[in-house]
C-alpha positions as CSV (number, residue, x, y, z in Angstrom):
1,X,0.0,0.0,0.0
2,X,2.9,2.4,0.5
3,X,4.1,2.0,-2.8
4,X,0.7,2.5,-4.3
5,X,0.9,5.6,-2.4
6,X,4.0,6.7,-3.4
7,X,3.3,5.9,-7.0
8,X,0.0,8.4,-6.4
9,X,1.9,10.8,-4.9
10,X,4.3,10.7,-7.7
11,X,1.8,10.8,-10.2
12,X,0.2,13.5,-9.1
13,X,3.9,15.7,-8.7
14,X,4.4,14.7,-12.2
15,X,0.7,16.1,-12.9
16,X,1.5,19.5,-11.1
17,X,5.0,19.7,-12.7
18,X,3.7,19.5,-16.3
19,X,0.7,22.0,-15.9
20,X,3.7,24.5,-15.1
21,X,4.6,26.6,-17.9
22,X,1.0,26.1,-19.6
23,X,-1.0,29.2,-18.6
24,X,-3.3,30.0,-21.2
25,X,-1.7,33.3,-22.8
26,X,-3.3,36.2,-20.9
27,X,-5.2,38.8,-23.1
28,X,-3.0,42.3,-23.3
29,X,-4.3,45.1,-21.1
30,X,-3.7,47.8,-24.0
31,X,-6.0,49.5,-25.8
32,X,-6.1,47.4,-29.1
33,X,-6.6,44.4,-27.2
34,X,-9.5,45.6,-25.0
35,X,-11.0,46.7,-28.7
36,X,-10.0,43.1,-30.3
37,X,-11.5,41.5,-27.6
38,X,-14.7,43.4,-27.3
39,X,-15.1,43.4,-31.3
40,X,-14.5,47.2,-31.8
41,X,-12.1,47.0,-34.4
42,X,-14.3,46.3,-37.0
43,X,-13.9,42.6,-37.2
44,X,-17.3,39.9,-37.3
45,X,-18.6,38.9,-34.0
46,X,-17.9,35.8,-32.6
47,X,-20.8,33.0,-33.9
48,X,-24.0,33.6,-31.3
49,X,-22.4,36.9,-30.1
50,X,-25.9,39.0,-29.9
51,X,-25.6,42.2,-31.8
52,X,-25.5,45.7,-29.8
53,X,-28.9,47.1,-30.0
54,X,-29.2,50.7,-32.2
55,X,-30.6,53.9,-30.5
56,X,-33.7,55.0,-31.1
57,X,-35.1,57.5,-32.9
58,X,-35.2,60.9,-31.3
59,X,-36.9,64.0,-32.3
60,X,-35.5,66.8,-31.1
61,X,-37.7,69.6,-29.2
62,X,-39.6,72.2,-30.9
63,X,-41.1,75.3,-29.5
64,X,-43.8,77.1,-31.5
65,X,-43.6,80.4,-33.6
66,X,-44.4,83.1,-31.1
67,X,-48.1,84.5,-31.6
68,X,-47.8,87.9,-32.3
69,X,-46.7,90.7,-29.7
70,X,-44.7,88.1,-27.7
71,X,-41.4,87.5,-27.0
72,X,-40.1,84.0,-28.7
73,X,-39.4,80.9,-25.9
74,X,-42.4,78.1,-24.6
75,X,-45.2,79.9,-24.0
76,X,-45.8,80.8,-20.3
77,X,-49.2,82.1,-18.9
78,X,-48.5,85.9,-17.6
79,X,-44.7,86.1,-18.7
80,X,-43.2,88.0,-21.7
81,X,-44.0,84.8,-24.0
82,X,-48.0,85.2,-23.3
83,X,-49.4,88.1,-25.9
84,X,-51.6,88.8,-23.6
85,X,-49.2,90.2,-20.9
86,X,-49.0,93.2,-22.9
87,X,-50.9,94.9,-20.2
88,X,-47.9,94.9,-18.1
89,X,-45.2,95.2,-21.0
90,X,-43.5,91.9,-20.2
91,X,-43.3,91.4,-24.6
92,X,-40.8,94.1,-24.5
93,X,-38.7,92.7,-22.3
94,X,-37.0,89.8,-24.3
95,X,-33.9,91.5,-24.9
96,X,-33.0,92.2,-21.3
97,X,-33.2,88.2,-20.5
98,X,-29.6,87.4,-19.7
99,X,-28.5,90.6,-18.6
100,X,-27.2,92.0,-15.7
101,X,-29.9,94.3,-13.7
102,X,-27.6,96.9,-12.6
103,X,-28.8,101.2,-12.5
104,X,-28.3,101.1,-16.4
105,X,-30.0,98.4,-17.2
106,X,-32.4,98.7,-14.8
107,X,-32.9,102.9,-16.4
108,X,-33.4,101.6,-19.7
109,X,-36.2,99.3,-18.8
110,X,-38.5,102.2,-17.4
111,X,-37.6,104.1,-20.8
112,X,-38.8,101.7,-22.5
113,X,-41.9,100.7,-20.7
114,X,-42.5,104.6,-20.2
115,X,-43.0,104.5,-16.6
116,X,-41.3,103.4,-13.2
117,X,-44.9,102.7,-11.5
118,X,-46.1,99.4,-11.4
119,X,-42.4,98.0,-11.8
120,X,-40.3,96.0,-9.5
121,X,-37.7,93.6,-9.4
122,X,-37.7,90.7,-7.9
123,X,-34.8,89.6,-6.2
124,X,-33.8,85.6,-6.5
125,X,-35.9,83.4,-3.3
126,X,-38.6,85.4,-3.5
127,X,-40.4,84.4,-6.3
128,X,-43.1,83.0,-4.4
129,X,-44.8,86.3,-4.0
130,X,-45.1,86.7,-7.1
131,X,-48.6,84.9,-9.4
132,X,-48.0,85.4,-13.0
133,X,-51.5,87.4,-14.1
134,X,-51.5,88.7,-17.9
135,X,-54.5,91.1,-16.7
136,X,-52.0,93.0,-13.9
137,X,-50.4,96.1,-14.9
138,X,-47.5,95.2,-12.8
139,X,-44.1,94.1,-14.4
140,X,-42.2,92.0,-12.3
141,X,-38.4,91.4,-13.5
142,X,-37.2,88.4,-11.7
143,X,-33.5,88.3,-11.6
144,X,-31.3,85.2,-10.4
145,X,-28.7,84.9,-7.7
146,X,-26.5,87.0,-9.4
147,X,-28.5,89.8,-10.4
148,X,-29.1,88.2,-14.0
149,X,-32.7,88.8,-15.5
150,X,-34.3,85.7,-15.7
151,X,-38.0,86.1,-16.8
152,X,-40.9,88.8,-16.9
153,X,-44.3,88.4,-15.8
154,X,-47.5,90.7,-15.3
155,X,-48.3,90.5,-11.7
């Protein structure tokens, strides 16, 4: 029984010894062998590889001609993009959006509304005192954190 040992022992050195040296050849970690291996590089998938699925369709966005006597953007009841806020003058205000609201800027929107009454600027986090109404004579600027106008509304 020791020798049949032995011989198994033997055996399975020999086994061990042999498998040395026979790693299976490790795939490179470069960038042409990632792509070879992942099928990138333009060659035919493997047989039964499932083929990457396309992207869909997308349309992009559109937003609609302005009606007449607004200012272009997605419509918005009671801001400068409603035609009705023309009571207030919020229309005329598209080409302030995106400016700074200092003294000047600030001067040349009562020239062109005509007036100073029934104008204010609302300052950024308080925008919740303000209800967009395209009947209200009062123009509400509303500016962002930095002072940047941001939108118009009557009310």
């Amino acid at each position: 029984m020791t020798i049949a040992f032995r011989a198994l022992a033997l055996a399975s050195l020999a086994f061990t010894i042999s498998a040395c040296g026979n790693d299976p050849a490790q795939p490179g970690t470069d960038a042409d062998s990632f792509a070879a291996r992942i099928g990138s590089d333009g060659a035919a998938a493997a047989p039964g590889a499932v083929p990457a699925p396309a992207p869909a369709a997308t349309v992009a966005a559109m937003v609609a001609t302005p009606l007449p006597g607004a200012a272009p953007g997605p419509f918005a009841k009671g801001t400068l993009t409603d035609p009705a806020s023309k009571t207030c003058g919020a229309p005329l205000m598209g080409g302030f959006l995106g400016k700074l609201a200092d003294q000047g800027t600030r001067a040349e929107i009562a020239r062109m509304l005509g007036r100073t009454d029934n104008l204010r600027f609302v300052t950024f986090g308080s925008a919740g005192t303000v209800n967009p109404d395209p009947t209200n004579p009062r123009l509400s600027i509303m500016l962002d954190a930095q002072n940047i106008i941001r939108d118009a509304r009557c009310g």
